[in-house]
C-alpha positions in Angstrom: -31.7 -27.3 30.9 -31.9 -26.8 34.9 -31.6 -29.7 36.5 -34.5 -31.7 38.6 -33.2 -30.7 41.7 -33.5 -27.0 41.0 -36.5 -27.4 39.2 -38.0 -28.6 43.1 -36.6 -26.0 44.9 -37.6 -23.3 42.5 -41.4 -24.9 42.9 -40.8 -24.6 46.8 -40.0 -21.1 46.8 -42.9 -20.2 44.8 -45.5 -22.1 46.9 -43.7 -20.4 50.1 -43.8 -16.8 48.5 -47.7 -17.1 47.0 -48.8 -18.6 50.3 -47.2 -15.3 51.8 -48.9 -13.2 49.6 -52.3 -15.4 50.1 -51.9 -14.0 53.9 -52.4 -10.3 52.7 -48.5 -9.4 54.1 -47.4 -6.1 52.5 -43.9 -6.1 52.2 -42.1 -3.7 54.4 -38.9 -3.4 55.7 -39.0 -5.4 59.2 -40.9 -8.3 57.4 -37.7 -8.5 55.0 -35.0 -8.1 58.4 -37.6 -10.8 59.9 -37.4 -13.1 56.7 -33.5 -13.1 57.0 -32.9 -12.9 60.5 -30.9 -16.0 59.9 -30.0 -18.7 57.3 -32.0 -21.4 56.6 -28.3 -23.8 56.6 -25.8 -24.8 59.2 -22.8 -23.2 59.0 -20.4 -25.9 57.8 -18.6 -27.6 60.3 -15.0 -27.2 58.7 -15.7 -22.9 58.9 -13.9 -21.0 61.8 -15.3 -17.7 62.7 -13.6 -14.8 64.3 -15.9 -11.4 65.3 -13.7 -8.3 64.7 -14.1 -5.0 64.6 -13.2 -3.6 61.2 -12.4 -0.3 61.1 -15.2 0.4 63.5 -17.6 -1.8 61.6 -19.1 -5.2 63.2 -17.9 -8.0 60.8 -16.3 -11.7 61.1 -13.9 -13.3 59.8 -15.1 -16.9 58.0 -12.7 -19.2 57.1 -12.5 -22.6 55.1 -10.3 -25.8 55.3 -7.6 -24.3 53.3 -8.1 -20.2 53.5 -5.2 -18.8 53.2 -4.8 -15.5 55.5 -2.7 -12.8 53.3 -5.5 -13.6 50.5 -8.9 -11.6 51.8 -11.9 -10.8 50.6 -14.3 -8.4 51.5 -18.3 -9.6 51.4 -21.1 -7.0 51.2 -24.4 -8.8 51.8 -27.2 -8.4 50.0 -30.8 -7.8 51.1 -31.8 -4.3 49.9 -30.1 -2.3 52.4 -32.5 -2.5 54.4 -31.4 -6.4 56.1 -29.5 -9.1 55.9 -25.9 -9.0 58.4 -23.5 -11.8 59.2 -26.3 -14.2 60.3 -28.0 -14.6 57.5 -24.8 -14.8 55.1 -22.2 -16.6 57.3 -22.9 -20.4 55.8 -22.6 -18.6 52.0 -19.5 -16.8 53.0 -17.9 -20.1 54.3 -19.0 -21.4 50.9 -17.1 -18.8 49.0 -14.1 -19.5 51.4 -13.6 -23.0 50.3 -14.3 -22.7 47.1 -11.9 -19.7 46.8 -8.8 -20.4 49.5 -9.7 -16.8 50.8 -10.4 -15.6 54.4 -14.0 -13.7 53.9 -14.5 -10.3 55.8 -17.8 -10.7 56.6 -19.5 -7.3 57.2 -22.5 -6.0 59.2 -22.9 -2.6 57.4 -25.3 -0.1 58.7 -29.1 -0.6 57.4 -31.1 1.6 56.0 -34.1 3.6 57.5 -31.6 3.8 60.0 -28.6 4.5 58.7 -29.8 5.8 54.5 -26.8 6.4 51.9 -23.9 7.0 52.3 -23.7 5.0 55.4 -23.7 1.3 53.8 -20.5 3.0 51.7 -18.9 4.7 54.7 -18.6 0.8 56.5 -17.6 -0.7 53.2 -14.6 1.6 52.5 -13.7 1.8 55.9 -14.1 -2.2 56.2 -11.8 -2.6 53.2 -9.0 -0.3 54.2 -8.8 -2.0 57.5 -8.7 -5.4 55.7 -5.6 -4.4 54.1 -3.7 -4.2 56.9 -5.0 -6.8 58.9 -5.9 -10.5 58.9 -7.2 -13.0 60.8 -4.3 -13.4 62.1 -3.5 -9.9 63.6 -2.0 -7.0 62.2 -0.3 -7.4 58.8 -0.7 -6.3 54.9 -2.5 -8.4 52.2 -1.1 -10.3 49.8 -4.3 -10.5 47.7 -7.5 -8.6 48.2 -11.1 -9.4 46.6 -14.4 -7.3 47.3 -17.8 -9.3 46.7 -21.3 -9.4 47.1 -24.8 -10.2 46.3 -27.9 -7.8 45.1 -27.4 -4.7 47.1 -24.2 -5.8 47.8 -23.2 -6.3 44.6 -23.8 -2.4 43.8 -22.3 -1.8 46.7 -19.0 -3.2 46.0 -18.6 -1.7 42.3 -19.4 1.9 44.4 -16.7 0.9 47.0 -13.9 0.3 44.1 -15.0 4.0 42.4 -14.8 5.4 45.7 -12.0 3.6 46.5 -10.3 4.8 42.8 -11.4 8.4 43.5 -9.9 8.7 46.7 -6.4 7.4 45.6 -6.6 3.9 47.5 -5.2 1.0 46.2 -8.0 -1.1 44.7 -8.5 -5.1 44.9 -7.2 -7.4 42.9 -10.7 -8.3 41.6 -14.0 -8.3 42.5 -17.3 -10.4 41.7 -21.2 -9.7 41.9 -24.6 -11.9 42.3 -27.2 -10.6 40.7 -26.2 -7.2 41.0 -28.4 -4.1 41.8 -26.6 -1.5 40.1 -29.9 0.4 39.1 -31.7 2.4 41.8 -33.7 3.9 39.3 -34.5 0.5 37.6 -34.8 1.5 34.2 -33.7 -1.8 33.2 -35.9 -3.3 30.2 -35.8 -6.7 32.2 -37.7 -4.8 35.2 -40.5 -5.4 33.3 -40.0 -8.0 31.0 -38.8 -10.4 33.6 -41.4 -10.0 36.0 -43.9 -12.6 35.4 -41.1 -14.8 36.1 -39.2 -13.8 38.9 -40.0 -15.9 42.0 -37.8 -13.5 44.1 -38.5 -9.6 43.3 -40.8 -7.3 42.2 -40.4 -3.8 41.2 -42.7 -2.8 43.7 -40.4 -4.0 46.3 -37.6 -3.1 44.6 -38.7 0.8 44.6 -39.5 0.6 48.3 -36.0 -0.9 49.2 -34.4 2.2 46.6 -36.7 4.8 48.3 -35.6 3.6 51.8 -32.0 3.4 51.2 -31.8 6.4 49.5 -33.8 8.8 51.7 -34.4 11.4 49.3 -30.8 11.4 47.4 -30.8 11.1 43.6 -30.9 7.7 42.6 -28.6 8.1 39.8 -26.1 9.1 42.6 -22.7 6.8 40.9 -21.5 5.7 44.9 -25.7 4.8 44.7 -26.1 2.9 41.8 -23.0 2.8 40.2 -24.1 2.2 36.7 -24.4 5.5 36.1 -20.9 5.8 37.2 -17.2 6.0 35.5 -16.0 2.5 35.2 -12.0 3.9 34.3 -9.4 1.8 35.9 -11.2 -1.1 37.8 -10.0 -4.2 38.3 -11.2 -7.2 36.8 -14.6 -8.3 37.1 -16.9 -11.4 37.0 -21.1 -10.9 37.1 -23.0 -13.4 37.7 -26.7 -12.8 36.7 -30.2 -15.1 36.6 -32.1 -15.2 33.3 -35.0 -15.4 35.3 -34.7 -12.2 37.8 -35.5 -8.9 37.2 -32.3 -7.1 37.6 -31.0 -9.2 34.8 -30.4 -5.9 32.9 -28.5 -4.2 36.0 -25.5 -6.8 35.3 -25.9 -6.9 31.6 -25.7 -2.6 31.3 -23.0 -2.7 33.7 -21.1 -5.3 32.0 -21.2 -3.0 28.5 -20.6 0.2 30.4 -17.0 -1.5 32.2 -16.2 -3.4 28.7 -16.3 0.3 27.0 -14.3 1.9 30.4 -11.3 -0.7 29.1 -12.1 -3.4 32.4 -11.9 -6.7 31.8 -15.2 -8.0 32.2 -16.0 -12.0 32.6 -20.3 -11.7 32.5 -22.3 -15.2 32.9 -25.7 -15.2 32.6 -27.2 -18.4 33.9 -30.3 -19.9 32.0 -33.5 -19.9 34.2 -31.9 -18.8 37.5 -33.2 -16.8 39.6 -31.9 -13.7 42.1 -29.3 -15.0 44.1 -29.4 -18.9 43.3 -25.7 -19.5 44.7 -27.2 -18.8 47.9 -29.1 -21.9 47.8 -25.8 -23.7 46.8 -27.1 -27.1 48.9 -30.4 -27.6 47.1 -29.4 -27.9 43.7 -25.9 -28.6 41.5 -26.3 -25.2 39.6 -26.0 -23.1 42.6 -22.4 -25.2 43.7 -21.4 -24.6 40.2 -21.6 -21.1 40.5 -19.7 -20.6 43.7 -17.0 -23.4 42.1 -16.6 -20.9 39.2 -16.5 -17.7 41.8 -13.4 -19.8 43.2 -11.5 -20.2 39.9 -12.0 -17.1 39.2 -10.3 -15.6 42.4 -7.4 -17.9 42.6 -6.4 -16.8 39.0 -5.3 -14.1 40.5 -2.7 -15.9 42.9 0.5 -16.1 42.5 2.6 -18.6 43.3 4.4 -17.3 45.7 4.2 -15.0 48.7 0.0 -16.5 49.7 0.1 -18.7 52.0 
């Protein structure tokens, strides 16, 4: 059973989003940039950030107590492709930092209507090779590279590590998703079945955020919505999915499809969470456990040697 504290903040956010919809707002795509212009915590205190340009892509460096520099991870934000950027994900990155003993690559990918598909992928792959040879430090190889993210981001980094695979790069060590959108198309069962109790999404959003990133190319496009792509040789991966959120079925599918592809697969779905909980991390235990777990499950892939 979810605890009180997330019970509160779960009432909160559905006060805050029917009192928005009680206003008559349509959703569109500068009301969403507006919503996240920024994050609604402090940054922690402990957190160093360094701006860099990564590969020619905007991005920072965010770094806990204890990140180490040769471990790195690259973080794709989420926000439909359409917002989101290193303001509104720099306290959760810091988050993942300390929790993992990894320096984050935070990166401001191009935004759809702007910049449609491919462009989010262009910054990601070119963000990622960059990362391998340098830290935040300076210049130098990895010892241990992650990719990450959350919603859009979370499809985005499972199409980074195919294109990665199909160019002949060297893929990451691992990588882990939030509430995944793998699913342009969302043909997901849980599209439907979930959304009476989604606080977050809708599908009507949701097909205004595909149709905008897309800009007329086939949704079932794999570097688009990787489910409908060839899982072969990936590196491990954990998803970590709502029960409550529409794109449940996104992490679920993709979890099956990567199981049958021979990847090992480590999926949690968390009872009555919703899209992108972790985010919240401050409000309520549930969303601190989840980033705790994110961290155990990146420094299993340490060695003991050779990271510091």
């Amino acid at each position: 059973m979810a605890s009180e504290e997330f019970r509160k903040a779960l009432q909160s956010i559905k006060q805050w989003m029917n009192s928005f919809r009680n206003k008559g707002y349509e959703f569109d795509v500068m009301t969403l940039r507006t919503t996240m212009t920024s994050s609604v915590f402090p940054v922690p205190e402990i957190a160093r950030i360094k701006g860099v340009n990564a590969g020619g892509v905007a991005a920072e460096w965010v770094r806990g107590s204890w990140a180490r520099p040769n471990c790195r991870l690259l973080y794709l934000h989420g926000g439909g492709y359409v917002a989101g950027g290193v303001e509104s994900h720099r306290p959760f990155a810091a988050w993942i930092s300390e929790a993992s003993k990894c320096s984050i690559l935070l990166l401001e990918y191009r935004l759809a209507p702007e910049h449609p598909f491919p462009a989010a992928l262009d910054d990601a792959l070119s963000a990622y090779r960059w990362m391998r040879e340098n830290g935040p430090d300076g210049k130098g190889g990895t010892g241990r590279s992650f990719l990450a993210g959350d919603s859009a981001g979370g499809g985005l980094a499972i199409a980074t590590m195919m294109a990665l695979r199909d160019a002949g790069d060297a893929l990451p060590d691992a990588a882990v998703t939030l509430s995944a959108w793998s699913d342009l198309e969302l043909t997901g069962d849980s599209v439907k079945s979930r959304a009476p109790v989604d606080p977050i999404l809708s599908p009507a959003m949701m097909q205004i955020l595909a149709s905008t990133y897309l800009g007329g190319s086939d949704p079932r496009t794999p570097y688009a919505s990787p489910l409908y792509g060839d899982m072969a040789g990936l590196p491990p991966l954990l998803l970590q999915v709502g029960d409550s959120e529409i794109l449940l079925d996104d992490s679920t599918r993709l979890a099956e499809k990567a199981k049958s592809a021979g990847v090992q697969v480590s999926l949690e779905v968390w009872p009555e969470m919703f899209h992108v909980w972790q985010g919240l991390a401050p409000l309520f235990p549930e969303g601190q456990q989840a980033i705790d777990r994110i961290g155990e499950f990146i420094q299993s892939f340490f060695s003991p040697i050779n990271e510091s």
